[in-house]
C-alpha positions in Angstrom: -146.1 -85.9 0.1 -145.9 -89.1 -1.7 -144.2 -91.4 0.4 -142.6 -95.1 -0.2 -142.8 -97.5 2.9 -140.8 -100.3 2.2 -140.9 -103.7 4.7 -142.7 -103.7 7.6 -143.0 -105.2 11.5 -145.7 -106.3 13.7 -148.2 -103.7 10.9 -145.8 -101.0 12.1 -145.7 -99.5 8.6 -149.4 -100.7 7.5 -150.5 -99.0 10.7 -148.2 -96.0 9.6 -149.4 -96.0 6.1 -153.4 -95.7 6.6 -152.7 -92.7 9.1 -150.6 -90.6 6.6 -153.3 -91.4 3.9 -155.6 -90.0 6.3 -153.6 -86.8 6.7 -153.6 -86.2 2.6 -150.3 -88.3 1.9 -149.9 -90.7 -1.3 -148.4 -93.7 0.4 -147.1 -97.3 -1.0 -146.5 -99.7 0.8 -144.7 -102.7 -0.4 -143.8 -105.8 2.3 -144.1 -109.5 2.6 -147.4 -108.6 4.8 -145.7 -110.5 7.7 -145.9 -114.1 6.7 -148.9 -115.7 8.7 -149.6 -112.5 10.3 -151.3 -111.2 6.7 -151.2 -107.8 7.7 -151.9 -105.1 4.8 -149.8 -104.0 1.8 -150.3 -102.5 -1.8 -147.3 -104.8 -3.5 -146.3 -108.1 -1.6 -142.6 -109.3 -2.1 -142.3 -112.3 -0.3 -138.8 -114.7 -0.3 -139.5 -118.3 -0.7 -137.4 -121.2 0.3 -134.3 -122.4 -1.4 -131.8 -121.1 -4.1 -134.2 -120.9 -6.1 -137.0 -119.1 -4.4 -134.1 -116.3 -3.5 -133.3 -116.1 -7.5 -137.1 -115.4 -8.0 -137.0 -112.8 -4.9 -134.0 -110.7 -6.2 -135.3 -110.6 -9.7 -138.5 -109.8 -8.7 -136.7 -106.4 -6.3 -135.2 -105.4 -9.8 -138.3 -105.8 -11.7 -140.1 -103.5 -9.0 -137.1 -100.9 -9.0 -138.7 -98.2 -12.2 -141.5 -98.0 -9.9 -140.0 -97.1 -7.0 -138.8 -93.9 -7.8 -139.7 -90.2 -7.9 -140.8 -90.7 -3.9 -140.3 -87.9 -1.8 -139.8 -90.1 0.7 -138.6 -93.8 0.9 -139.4 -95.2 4.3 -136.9 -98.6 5.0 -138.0 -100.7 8.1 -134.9 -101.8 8.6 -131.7 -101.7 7.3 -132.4 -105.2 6.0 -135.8 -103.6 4.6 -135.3 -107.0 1.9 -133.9 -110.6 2.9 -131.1 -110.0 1.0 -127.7 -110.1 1.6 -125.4 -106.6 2.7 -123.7 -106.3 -0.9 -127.4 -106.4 -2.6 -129.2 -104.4 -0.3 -126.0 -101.5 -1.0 -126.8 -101.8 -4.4 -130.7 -101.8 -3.9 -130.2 -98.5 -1.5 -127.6 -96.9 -3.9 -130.7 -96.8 -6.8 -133.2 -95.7 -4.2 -131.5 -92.8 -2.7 -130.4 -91.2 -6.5 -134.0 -91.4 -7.9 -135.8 -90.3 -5.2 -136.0 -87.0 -2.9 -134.6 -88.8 0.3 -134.4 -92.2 2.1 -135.4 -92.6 6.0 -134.8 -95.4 8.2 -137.1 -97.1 10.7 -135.2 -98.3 13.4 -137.2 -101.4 14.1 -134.8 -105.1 14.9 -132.0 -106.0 14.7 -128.9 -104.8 13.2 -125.1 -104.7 13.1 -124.7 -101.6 15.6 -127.6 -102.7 18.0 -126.6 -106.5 18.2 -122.9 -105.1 19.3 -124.3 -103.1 21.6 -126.4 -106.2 22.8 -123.4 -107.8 23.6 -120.1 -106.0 23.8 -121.0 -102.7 25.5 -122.4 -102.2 29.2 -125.4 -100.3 27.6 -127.9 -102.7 28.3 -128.2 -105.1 31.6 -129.3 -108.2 29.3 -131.0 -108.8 26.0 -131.6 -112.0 23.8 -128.4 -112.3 23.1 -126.7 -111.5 27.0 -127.5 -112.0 30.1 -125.5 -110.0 32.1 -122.0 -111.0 30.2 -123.0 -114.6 29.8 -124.6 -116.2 26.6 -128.4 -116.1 26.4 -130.3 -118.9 25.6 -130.5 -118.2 21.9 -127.1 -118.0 21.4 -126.3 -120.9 23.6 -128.1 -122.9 20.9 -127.5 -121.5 17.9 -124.3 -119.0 18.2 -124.2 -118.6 14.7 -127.4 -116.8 15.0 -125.1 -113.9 16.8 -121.9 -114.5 14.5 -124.3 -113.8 11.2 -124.6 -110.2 12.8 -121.4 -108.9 13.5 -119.7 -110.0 9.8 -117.4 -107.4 8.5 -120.2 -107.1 5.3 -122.9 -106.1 8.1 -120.8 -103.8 9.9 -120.1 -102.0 6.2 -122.9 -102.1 5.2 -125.1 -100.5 8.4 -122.3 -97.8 8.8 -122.8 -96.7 5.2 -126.2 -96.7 6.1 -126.2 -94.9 9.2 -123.6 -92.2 7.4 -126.0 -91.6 4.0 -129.5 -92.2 5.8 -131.1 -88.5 5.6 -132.6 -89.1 8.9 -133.9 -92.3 11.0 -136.9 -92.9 13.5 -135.9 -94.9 16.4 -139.9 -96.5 17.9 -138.4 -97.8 21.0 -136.3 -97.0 23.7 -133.8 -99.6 23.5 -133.2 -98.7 19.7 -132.7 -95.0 20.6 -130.2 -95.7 22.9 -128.1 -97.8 20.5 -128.4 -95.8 17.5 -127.3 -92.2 19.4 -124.0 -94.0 20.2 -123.7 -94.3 16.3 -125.1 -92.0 14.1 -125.2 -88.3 14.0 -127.5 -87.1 16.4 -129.4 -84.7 14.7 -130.9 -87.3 12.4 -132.5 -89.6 15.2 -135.7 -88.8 16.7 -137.3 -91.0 18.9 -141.2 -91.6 17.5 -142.5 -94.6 20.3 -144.3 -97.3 18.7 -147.7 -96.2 16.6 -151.0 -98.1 16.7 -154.7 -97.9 15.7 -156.8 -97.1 18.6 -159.6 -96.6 16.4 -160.0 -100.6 15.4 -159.1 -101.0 19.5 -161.7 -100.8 21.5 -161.0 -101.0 25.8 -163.8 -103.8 27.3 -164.0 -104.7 30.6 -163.0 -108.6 31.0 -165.2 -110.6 33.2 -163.3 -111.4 36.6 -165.5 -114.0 37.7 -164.4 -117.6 36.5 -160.5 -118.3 36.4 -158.4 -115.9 35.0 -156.7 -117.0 31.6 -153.3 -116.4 30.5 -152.5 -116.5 26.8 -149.0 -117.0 25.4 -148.5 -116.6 21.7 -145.6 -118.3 20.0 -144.0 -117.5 17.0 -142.7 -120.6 14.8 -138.3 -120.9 15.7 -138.7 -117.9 18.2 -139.5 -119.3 21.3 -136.2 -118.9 22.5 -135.4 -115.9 21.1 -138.7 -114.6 22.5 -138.2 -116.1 25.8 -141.7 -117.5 25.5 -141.1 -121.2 25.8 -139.4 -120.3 29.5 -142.6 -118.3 30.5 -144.8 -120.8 28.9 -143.2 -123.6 32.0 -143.8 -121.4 33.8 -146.8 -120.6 33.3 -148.2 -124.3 33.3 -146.5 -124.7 36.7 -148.8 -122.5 37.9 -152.0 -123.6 36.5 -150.8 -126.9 38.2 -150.9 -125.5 41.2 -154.0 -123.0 40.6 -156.8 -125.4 39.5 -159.9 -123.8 38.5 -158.4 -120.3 39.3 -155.9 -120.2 36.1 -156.3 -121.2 32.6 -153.3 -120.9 30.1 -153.7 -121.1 26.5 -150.8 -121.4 23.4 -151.8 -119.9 20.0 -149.0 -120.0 17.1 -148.1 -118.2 14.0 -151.9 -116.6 13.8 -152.8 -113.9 11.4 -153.2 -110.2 12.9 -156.9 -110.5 12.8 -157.0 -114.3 14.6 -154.7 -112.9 17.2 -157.0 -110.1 18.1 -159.8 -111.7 18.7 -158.2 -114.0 20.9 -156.7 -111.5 23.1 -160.3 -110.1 23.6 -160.8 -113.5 25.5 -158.1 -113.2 27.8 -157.2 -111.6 31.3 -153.1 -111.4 31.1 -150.8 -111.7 27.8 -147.6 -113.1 28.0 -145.4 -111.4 25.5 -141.7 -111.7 25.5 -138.6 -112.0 28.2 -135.6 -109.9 26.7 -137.0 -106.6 25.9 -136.6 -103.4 27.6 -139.7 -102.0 26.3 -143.5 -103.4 25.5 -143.5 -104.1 21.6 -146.6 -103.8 19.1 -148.0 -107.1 20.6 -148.0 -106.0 24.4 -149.4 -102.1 23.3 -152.3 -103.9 21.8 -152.8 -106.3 24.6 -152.9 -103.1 26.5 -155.1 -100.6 24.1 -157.8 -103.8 24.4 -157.8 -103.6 28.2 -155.5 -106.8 29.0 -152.4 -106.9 31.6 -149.3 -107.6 29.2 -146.8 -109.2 30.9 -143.8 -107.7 29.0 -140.2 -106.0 28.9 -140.8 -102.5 31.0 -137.6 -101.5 32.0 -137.3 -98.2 34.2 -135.2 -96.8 30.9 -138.6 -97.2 29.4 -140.9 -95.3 31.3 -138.0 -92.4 32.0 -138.6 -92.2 28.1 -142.3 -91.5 28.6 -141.9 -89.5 31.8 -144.5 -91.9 33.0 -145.1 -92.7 36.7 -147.6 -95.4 36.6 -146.8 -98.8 35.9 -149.6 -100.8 34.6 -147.0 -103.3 32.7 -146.1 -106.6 34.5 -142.2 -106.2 34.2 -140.1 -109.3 33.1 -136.6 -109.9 33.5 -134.3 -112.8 32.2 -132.0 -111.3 35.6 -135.1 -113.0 37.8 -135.3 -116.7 38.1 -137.9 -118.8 37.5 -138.9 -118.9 41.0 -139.9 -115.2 41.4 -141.6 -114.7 37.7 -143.9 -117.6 39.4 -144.8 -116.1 42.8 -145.0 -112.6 41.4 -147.2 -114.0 38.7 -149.3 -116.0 41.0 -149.8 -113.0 43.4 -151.5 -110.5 40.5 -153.9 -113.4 39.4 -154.9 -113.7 42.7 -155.6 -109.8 43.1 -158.1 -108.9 40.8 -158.1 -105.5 41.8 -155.0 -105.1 40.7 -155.6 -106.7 37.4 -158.4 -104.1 36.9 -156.4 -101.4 37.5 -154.0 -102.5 35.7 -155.8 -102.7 32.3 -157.4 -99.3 32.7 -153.8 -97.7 33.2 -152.5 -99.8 30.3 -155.3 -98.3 28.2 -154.4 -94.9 29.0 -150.6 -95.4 28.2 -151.0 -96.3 25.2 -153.6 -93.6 24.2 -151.1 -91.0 25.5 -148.0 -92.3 24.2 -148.8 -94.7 21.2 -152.0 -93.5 18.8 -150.9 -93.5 15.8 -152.9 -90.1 15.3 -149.7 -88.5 17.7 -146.8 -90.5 15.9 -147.2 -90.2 12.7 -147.1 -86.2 13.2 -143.2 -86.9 14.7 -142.7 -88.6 11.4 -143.6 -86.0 9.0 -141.7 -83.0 11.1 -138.5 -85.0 10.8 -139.4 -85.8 7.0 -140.0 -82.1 6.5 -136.8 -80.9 8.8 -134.2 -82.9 7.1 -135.5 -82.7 3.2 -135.6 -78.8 3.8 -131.9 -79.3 5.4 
């Protein structure tokens, strides 16, 4: 088939892409490659700062528009698959879905339905935006952050979506759940998040000097992230650990920098609000590191999985017991070992790309044949 990928997150698409080339398809990809992260496209649209740098970023979508056509698929990472605002992004799906064979959507971030969800149904227990039904910190600080999602033009816009989409792929739990509330059934599947194994290879990590903890922050989402909390955290206790705990900050590395140092660490700290491990924690995992990550029981009910080599967090525990329970797996490096070889194994069961991207092409091929 020749396939059109359009946006991507955390190399979810790039990831995507090389697989299906592998398995015969003519794929495009065309994203901003992630900012710092650099990870691989064939056209790079990126939106610069200012009135201006948006001018050159629309006109540059309508410039690319004759070539995106005759597709027999159009992949959209989002529903905001181009920073652009709901009335332009209509018009921009409107083109794509009359000169090409059909138009799927990756359900990947945020959107109108699943921010709602985040905060006005019981469907989740907390997320960046709740905790519980108070405010999380995020929107403490910035509630406009919240507002910008739930504007009448969003809510439009996504439920046109949602109705016209010819089918969508949700890759983690949490999405699934929200997007079965809204959208007709028969045109969600739910994929898990892919990754290349191949380029991932499980080491052992040494266990005999301290045991190092790496946070990676990403520039104006530490509090979305929760990673600022886990990072006080986290120096607390190599306070009160000397010379059995290092902790180490990186931010806004390229793909490839990032890699390599998670190969140098024992435990990876990822995020606070999630339900499920993202693309960050799964490669922590495929390399043989403990993430420390959203792992919800929702999650592993998903995967019919009964081991649980993910160290859960929770914005419903306090400080207090994220430290202690933290301090009592670097201490057992047993554990820790065991740990990273179940991690490994998840991820080779559930998340190879090589067994995803099969889940995408059946649903491509059920719903253009419907």
């Amino acid at each position: 088939m020749k396939i059109l990928m359009l946006g991507d997150y955390s190399n979810l698409h790039a990831c995507l892409t090389k697989e299906l080339r592998k398995r015969g398809h003519d794929v495009t990809l065309v994203s901003d490659r992630g900012g710092y992260m650099q990870t691989e496209a064939d056209m790079t649209i990126s939106r610069s700062s200012g009135l201006l740098g948006g001018m050159r970023y629309f006109y540059r979508i309508l410039a690319s528009l004759p070539s995106f056509t005759g597709y027999d698929v159009v992949q959209l990472i989002n529903p905001g698959f181009f920073k652009l605002k709901p009335d332009k992004l209509r018009i921009i799906y409107d083109i794509l879905k009359k000169n090409n064979r059909s138009v799927f959507l990756t359900l990947c971030g945020n959107d109108y339905f699943f921010v709602k969800d985040c905060i006005d149904s019981d469907l989740f227990r907390f997320s960046e935006f709740r905790i519980g039904k108070e405010p999380a910190p995020l929107v403490k600080c910035d509630p406009q952050r919240e507002k910008g999602w739930l504007i009448p033009e969003h809510a439009k816009y996504t439920q046109y979506l949602y109705d016209t989409i010819d089918g969508a792929m949700a890759v983690l739990p949490e999405y699934d759940m929200s997007a079965s509330r809204h959208m007709d059934q028969k045109k969600l599947v739910f994929t898990n998040l892919p990754i290349e194994l191949e380029n991932l290879e499980f080491t052992e990590f040494d266990l005999n000097g301290p045991i190092k903890i790496l946070i990676g922050m990403r520039a104006n989402m530490e509090i979305q992230k929760g990673t600022a909390r886990l990072l006080e955290i986290c120096k607390d206790l190599e306070k009160e650990m000397p010379g059995k705990l290092e902790v180490k900050v990186v931010k806004n590395l390229s793909l490839a920098e990032y890699l390599d140092v998670l190969r140098s660490s024992h435990i990876v700290i990822d995020q606070l609000y999630s339900y499920s491990p993202a693309t960050n924690a799964l490669q922590t995992m495929a390399l043989g590191r403990v993430t420390a990550s959203g792992a919800q029981d929702e999650y592993y009910k998903y995967l019919n999985e009964t081991s649980r080599p993910i160290f859960c967090l929770s914005p419903l525990e306090d400080e207090t017991t994220i430290k202690e329970r933290l301090r009592a797996l670097v201490l057992n490096k047993k554990e820790l070992k065991q740990m990273a070889e179940e991690g490994r194994h998840l991820v080779e069961k559930h998340n190879d790309v090589r067994h995803i991207a099969p889940i995408f092409e059946m649903h491509w091929h059920n719903h253009i044949k419907a």
